[in-house]
N, C-alpha and C positions, 0 to 999 in steps of 0.2 A: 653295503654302502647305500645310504637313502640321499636322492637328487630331488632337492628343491625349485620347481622351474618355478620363475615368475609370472605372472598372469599378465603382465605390460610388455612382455616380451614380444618383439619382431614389428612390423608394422604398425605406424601410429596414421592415423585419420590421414593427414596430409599425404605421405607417402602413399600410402595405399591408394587415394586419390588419383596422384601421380600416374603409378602404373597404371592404373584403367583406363587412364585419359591416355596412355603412349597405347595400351594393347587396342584400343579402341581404335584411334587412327592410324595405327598403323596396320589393321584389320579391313579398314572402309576403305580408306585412298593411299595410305602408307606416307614418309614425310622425311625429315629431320629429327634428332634430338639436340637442342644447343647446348655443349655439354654432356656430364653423365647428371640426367635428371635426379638421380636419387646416388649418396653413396654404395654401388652394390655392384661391384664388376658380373657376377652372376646373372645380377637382374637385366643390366646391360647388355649380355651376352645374349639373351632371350629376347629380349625387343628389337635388337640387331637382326635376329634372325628371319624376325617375324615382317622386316622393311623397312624398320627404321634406320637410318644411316644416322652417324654421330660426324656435328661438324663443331669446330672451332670458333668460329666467329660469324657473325650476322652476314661478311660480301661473301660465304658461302652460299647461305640460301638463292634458292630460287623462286624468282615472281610467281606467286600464286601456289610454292609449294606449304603444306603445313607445318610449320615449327613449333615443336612442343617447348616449353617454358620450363625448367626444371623446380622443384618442389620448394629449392632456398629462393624464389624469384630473380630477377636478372634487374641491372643499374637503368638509369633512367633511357640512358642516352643509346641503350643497346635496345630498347624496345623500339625506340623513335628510329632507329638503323633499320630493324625488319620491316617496320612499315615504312620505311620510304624506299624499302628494297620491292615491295609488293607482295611482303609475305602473310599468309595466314597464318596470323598467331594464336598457339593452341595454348593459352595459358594455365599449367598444374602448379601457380604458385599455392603454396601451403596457406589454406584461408590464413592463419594466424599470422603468417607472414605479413601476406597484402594487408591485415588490418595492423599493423606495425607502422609499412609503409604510409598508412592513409593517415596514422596521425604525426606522423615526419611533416607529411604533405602541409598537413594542416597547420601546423607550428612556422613555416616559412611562411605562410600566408598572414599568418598572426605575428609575424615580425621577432618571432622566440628563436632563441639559439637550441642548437638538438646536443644531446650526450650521450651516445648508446655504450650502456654495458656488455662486452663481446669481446669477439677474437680482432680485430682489426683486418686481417686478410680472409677471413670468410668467407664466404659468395654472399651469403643470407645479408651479412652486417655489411656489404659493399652493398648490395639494394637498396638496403635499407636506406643508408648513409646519403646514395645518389638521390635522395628525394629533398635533401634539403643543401643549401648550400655551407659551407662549412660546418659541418657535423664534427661533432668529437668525439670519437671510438678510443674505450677503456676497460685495459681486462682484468683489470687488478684494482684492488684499492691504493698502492700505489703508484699510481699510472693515474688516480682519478688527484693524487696530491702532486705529483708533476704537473698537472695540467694546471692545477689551482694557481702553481707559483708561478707558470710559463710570463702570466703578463696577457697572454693573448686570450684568457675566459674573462667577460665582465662576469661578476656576480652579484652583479647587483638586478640584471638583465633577468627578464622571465626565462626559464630555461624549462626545457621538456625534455625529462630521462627515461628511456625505454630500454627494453633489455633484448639480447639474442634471446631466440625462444629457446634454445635449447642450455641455456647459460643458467650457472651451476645457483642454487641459491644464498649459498652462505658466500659465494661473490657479491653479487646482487647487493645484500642488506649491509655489507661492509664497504662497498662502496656508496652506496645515498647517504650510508653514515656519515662520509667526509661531507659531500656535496649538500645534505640539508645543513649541518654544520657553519660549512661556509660563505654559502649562498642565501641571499635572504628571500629568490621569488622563484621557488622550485616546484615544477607542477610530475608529480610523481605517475608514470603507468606501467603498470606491471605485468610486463606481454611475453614473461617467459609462460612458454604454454604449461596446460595442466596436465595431458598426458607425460609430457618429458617431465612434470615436477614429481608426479605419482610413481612413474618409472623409475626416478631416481632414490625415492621413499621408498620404495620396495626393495629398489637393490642393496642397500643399505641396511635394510632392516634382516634380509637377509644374508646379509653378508656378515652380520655381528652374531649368525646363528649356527653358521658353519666353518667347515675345516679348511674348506678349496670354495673358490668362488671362480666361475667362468664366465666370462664377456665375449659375448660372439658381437663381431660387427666390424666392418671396412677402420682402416685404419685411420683413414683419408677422414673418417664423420668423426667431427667435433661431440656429437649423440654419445656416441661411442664410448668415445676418451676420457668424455668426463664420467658415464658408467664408472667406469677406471677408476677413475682416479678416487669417486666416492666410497669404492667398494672396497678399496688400501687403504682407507682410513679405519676400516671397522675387519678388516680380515688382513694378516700376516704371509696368505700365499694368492693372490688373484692372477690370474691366467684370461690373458687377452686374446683371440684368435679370430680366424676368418671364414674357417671352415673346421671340420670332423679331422681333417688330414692331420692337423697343427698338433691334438690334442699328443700327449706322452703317456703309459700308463703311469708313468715315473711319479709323475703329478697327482696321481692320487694315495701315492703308497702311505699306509698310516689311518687314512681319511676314513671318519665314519660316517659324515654328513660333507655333501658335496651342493653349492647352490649354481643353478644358471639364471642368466637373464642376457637379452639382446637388444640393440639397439635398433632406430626406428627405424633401420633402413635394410636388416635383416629378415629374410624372406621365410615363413615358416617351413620350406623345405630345407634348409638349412640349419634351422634351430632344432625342428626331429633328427635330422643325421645325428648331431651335435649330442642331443638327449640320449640317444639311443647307446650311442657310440661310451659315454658316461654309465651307463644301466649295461652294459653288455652282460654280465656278470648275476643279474639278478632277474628279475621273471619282469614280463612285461604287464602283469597285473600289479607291479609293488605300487603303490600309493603314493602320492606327493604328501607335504604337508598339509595340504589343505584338504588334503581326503580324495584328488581325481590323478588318474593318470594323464600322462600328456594325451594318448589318444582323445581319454575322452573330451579335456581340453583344445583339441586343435580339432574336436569335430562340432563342436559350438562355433566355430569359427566359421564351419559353412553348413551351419542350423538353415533350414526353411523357413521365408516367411511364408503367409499367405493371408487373403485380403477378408479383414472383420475379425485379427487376429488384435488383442492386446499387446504391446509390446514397450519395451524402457530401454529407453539408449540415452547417450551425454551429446550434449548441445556443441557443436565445435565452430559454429559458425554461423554467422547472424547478417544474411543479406539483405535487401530494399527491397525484394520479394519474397525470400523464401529463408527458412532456418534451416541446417544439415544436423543430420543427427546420425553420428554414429549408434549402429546398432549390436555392434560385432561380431557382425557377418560378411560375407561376402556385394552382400544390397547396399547401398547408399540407401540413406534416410532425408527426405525435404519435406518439411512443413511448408507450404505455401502461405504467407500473411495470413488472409481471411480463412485461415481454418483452425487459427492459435487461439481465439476468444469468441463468445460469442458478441460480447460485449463491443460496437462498432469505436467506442472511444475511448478504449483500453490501447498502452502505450509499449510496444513490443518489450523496450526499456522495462519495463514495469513488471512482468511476467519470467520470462528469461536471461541468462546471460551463458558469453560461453563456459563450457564446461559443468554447468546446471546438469543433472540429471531428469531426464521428463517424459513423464508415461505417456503414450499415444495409442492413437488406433487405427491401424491400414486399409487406408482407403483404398489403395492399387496399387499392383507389382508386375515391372516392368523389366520382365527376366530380359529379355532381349539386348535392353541398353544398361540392365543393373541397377538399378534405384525401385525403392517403393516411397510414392507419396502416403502421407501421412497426416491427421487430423487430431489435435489436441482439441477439439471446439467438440468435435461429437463424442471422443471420449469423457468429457462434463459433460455434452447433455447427458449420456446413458448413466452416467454417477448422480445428477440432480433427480430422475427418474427414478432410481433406486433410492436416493433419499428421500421421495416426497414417497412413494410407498411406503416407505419404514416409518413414514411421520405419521402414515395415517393410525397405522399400529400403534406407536408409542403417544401418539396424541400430545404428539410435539409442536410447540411456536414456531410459526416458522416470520421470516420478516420480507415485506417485498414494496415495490411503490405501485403504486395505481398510474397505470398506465392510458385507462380512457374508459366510458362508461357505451353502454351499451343498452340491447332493450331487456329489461328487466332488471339492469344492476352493475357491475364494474369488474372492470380487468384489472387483476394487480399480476406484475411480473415476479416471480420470484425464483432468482438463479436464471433467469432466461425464460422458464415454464409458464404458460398463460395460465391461470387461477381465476374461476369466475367465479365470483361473488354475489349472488343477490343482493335484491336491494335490504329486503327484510330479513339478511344479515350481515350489512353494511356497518352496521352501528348507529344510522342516524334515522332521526322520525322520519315515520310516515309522511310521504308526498317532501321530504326535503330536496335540496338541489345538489345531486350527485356530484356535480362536474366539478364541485368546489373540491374536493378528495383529488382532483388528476393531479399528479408529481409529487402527493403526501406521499411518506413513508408507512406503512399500516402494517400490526401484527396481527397473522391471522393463523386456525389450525383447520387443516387438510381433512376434507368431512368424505370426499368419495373421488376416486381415481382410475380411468378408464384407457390404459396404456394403448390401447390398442389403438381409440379413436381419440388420442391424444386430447382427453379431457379431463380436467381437474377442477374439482369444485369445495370454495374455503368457506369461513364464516368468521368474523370478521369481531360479530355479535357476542360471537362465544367467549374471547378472548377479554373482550373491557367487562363482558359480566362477570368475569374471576376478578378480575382487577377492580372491578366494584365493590365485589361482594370481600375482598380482600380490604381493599380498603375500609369500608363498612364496620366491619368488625376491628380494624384498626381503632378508630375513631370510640366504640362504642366500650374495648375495652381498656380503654385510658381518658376517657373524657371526663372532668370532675369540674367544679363549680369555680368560678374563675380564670379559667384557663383559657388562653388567647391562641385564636385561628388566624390564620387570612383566609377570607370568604370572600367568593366570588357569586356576586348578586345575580339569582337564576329568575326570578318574578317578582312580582307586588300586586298589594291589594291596597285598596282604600286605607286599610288598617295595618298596613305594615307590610314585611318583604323577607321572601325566602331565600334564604342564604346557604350555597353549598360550602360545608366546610371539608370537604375530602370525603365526598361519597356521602353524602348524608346531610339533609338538609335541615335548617335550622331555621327560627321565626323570631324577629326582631319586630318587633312592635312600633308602630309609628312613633308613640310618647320615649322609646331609646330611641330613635334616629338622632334625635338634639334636642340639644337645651332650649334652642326655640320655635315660638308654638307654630306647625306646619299645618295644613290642611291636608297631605297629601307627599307621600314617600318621593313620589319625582321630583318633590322641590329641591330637594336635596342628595338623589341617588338614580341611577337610570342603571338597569340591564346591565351585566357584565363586568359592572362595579369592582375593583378588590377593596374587601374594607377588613379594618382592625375588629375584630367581632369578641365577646368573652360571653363566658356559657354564666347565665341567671341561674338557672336551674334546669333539671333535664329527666325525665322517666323511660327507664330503660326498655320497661315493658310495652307501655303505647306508643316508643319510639320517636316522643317527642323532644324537643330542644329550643328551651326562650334563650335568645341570645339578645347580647346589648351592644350596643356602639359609642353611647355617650362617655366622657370620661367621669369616673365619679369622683375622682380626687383632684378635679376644680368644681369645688361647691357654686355654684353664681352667687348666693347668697352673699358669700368671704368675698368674691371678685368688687359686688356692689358696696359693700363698707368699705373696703379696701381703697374705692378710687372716688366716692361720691360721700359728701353729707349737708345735711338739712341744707337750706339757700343755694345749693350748688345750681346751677341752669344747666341740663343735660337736653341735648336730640336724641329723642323718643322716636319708637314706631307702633303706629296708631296697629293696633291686633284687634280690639273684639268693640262694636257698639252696642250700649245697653239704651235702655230709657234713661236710666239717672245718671248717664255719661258715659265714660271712655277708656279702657284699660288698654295703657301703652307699656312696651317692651322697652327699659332702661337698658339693660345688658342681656344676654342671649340666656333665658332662663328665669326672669325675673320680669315682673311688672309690677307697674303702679295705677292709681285710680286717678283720673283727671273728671275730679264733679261734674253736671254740669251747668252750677254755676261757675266754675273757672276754666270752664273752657273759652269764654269771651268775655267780652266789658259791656255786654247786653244782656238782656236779658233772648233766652233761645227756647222755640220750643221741643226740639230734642238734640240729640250731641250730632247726629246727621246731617245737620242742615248746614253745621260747619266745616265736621272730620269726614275722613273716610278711610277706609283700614287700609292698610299699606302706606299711608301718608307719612313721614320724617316730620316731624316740628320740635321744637324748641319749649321746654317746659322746667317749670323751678321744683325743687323738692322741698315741699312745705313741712313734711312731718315722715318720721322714721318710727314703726314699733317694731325693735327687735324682734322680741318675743313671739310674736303674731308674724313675722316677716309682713308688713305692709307697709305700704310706699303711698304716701297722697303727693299728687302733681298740679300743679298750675300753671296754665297758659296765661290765664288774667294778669297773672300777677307780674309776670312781666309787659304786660300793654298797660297797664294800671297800678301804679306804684303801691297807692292805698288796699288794693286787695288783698294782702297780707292781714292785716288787721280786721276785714269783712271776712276773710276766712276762718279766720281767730274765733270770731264772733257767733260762726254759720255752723262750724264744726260742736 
């Protein structure tokens, strides 16, 4: 016969809890139990022993003696009874619990009606339920449509549905079935815990795998029964007991494969009796399925830690100070807040939740009281530290922000890790002003690493000259004649302006900037510019690139016949003075000649004495040569009607 144990068997986080907190006080000062703390007459029997007396109800206690709180929590009005009896209350509510309770709490403050999915006379769901006023407890899916039709649920009303933690889950999802259904403002929380859901997956899973299925655990625990009840849907002989006594050999006759599993509130000396008592017959080296035998299994259970040791345990509870982490063993596990991130404005939310699995590193252990503190913040740094070595190797990107400049050059953070950066591999020119980089994001690679003296030094330089030189050769081999950038204006000169088009710069000529005539690229473009740029022509070899901006396909030429002909009076701008007169700009790219005698209705001795370049005036179009493209202008001729005809004449 091969026995299957389960690995979720016996003590689950809360319980286990439980007992430490009763062996504990009742070790130091000794007290009460209110209640049987955990379902386990056994375990009862031994805290008994040890001082703990079992009372009935809260006007047992006595002023100042310690009351333990048992693991399902207790009703509101029964804690408000110890304290106003003067008792110190030892409370071993099952974290998962109390956070049930705190969003009961919170839904009566929000004005929400409560729904709990459960057993109705429970301990855990009477807790629960005392936290809000009129709660409705439901353990069935019909039981959740009784209630629908009662008259007495609005559902139209916000409502908050939470569950027994240890409530089975295909109740669960068939009861929200009716209530999302029927209800239109249902805020869903799903607080049956993950050890009881895992536990229940397993027993299951092994129970569709054997012959006999056994359930150790108090009959009295809801844990227990629904084990039960999961394990006869998928197995034809399942065997419920409480002890080794119970067992029959009868019970196995036939059986080739036999499975156990226990519930949470089953002590591992009980579950070995149980195991053994099942295996009598075979050698205590035979193998589970998973390839260990129970020994070896129940001596993990009280594995050593020790402080600087790596270690992974499951998240089971999430305090205002500290996270618990099961580690399963005999230690509690606490992360204290400030040691979850390095990051100070990282949101506890955001990193964990219960039941998360999550590596840490022991910071101290506290045999004494049973807990070891624990540090998720220094297990990253030692993994950021091992990554930025392996960067330096693999001469890998890494990404970090610049956190403040310094003498010589800038701090950038990355993963936490200070990274100093010179300035002359910053990225930026000579004598630039650093401090404009603080709170950039910047990609840099890991040039030298000195673990010891916690120094690490990047370059910053090396990284946009790949991305240069990447880009670079992007540019050079697809660039062809025509072809349209956006360029960003890096300089100018007298005679035009260097334009980067993606790594590689390019020269626009003052006569491309526009159709009209400029003295000077800032008239029209300043530093920093994005302009529509197309490549003239380009030489791959001396690396050069004439680029244009103007549009070719508005001729001015077409623009000027298009909108002006002969007699028309157009406002000109005076561009260039000669001796024999005046060349004005008609439209942006085109000019005409204003004589000068038709600059005035005098006689002048040069065109200066009247115009001045930049000046706007008013002038006629006396004559048009296609051919030639030239334009003759007169100013005369509108101050002097007759000057048309003296122009006739002059020409």
């Amino acid at each position: 016969m091969n026995v299957i144990l389960a690995k979720s068997a016996g003590f689950c986080y809360g319980v286990k809890r439980a007992v430490e907190l009763a062996e504990e006080t009742a070790r130091s000062r000794g007290g009460a139990m209110l209640g049987s703390i955990i379902h386990n007459d056994h375990v009862i029997a031994e805290l008994a022993a040890l001082g703990m007396r079992q009372i009935a109800s809260p006007d047992e206690a006595k002023a100042g003696e310690a009351v333990l709180i048992r693991s399902h929590g207790e009703r509101r009005e029964v804690m408000d009874a110890l304290t106003a009896r003067g008792a110190e209350i030892v409370d071993a509510t099952c974290p998962n619990v109390r956070h049930t309770q705190q969003l009961v709490e919170q839904a009566e403050r929000e004005g929400a009606q409560v729904v709990i999915i459960g057993e109705p006379m429970h301990p855990e769901v009477a807790a629960i339920a005392s936290r809000c006023h009129g709660a409705k407890v439901c353990e069935s899916p019909e039981s959740v449509a009784k209630m629908l039709k009662s008259g007495e649920f609005d559902q139209n009303q916000l409502t908050l549905v939470v569950a027994q933690t240890t409530c089975i889950r295909s109740v669960w999802e068939n009861c929200l079935f009716f209530l999302k259904k029927e209800c239109t403002n249902v805020k869903v929380c799903d607080t049956i815990c993950g050890a009881t859901q895992k536990r229940q997956q397993e027993a299951a899973k092994i129970a569709a795998e054997v012959d006999v299925m056994v359930v150790v655990g108090d009959r009295k625990s809801a844990n227990t029964r629904h084990l039960t009840e999961i394990c006869k849907e998928a197995c034809s002989r399942v065997v419920q007991i409480e002890t080794a006594g119970e067992l029959s050999p009868d019970v196995f006759f036939g059986c080739i494969t036999a499975g156990l599993t226990a519930g949470a509130s089953t002590p591992a000396s009980i579950i070995k009796e149980v195991y053994a008592t099942m295996t009598e017959e075979i050698k205590n080296e035979t193998k589970a399925a998973e390839g260990e035998s129970f020994e070896e299994m129940l001596e993990k259970s009280f594995k050593t830690l020790n402080t600087g040791d790596k270690v992974t345990g499951v998240v089971t509870a999430i305090g205002s100070t500290e996270i618990q982490v099961d580690l399963g063993c005999k230690q509690a596990g606490y992360i204290p807040i400030s040691e979850l991130s390095a990051d100070p404005d990282a949101k506890v939310e955001d990193i964990v939740h219960v039941g998360d699995e999550i590596e840490t590193y022991i910071v101290r252990v506290n045999d004494v009281e049973g807990y070891a503190t624990l540090s998720k913040k220094r297990l990253d740094a030692v993994k950021v530290w091992e990554d930025i070595e392996k960067a330096v190797e693999d001469k890998t990107v890494l990404t970090g922000t610049v956190t403040e400049i310094n003498k010589g050059g800038i701090v950038v953070s990355v993963k936490g890790v200070r990274v100093f950066v010179p300035a002359s591999q910053s990225g930026q020119p000579r004598d630039a002003d650093l401090s404009t980089m603080v709170k950039q994001s910047v990609q840099l690679r890991v040039t030298e690493v000195n673990r010891a003296r916690r120094r690490v030094v990047g370059s910053i330089r090396s990284v946009l000259s790949e991305v240069r030189q990447a880009a670079q050769k992007e540019v050079w081999d697809n660039i062809e004649v025509g072809k349209h950038y956006d360029g960003v204006v890096k300089s100018m000169t007298s005679y035009g302006v260097f334009v980067d088009i993606g790594g590689v710069d390019g020269m626009v000529h003052i006569s491309e900037l526009s159709w009209s005539r400029i003295k000077h690229p800032s008239e029209v473009v300043k530093v920093g510019d994005h302009l529509d740029v197309y490549v003239i022509s380009f030489d791959s070899e001396k690396h050069k690139i004439s680029l244009g901006v103007k549009d070719r396909t508005q001729n001015p030429w077409d623009v000027f016949m298009k909108t002006y002909q002969v007699g028309d009076v157009a406002k000109v701008r005076i561009v260039k003075l000669m001796t024999f007169g005046a060349f004005a700009e008609v439209v942006p790219g085109v000019d005409g000649l204003i004589h000068i005698s038709q600059i005035a209705d005098r006689r002048i001795e040069k065109p200066g004495d009247v115009l001045s370049e930049g000046e706007i005036v008013e002038a006629k179009i006396t004559a048009v040569d296609e051919e030639k493209q030239k334009i003759s202008l007169s100013i005369r001729a509108i101050l002097t009607p007759a000057a048309d005809e003296e122009a006739e004449d002059e020409e």
